[in-house]
C-alpha positions in Angstrom: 67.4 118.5 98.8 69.7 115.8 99.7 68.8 113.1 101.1 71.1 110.2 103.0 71.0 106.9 102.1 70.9 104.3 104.5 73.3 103.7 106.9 75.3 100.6 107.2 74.1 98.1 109.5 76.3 97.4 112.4 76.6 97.9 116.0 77.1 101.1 117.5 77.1 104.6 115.8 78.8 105.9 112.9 80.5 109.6 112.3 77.9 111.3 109.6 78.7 114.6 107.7 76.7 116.2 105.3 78.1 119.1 103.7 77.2 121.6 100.8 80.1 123.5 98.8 79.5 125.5 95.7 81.0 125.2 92.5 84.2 126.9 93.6 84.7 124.0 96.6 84.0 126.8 99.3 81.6 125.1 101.8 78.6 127.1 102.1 76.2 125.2 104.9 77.0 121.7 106.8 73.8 119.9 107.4 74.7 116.5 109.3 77.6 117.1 111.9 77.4 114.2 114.5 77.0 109.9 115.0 74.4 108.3 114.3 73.1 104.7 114.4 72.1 102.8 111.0 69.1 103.6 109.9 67.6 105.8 107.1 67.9 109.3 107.7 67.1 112.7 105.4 69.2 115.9 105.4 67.4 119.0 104.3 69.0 122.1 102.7 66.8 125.3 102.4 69.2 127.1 100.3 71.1 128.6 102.8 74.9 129.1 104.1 75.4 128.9 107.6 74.6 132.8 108.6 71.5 131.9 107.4 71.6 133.9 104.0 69.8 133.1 101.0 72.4 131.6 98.6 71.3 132.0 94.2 70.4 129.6 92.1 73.5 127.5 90.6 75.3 124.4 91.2 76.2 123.1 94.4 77.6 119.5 95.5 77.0 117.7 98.4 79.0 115.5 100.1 78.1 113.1 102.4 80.4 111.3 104.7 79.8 108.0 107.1 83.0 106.7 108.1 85.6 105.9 106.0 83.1 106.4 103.3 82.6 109.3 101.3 80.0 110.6 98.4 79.9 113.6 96.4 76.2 114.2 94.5 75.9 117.4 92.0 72.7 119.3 92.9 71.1 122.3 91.1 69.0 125.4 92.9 66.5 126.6 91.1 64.9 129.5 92.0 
């Protein structure tokens, strides 16, 4: 379950993308497409790709993108 960290403080919106890849790189689900203003937001996988399939347990990464700015966190789905 990843959750984004705060948001920069600053006027207007920033670009936000949260994506998860397994451990091959292939993306398997964005989360977070759009702009949003700072703050402290969440992002929520289910264990899902986007046609809405269950994905198995393994090792996924998510990156998370605002601006210029970009993170990459290892995650592990248990089932």
């Amino acid at each position: 379950m990843p959750a984004l960290d705060r948001l920069p403080g600053r006027a207007g919106s920033l670009p936000v993308a949260v994506e998860v890849y397994d451990a091959l790189g292939q993306r398997v689900r964005t989360l977070v497409q759009e702009e949003r203003p700072p703050g402290y937001y969440r992002a929520i996988w289910d264990g899902r790709d986007s046609a809405g399939r269950e994905v198995g347990s393994g090792i996924y990464f998510c990156r998370v993108r605002v601006g210029e700015q970009v993170r990459v966190r290892k995650m592990a789905l248990v089932k």
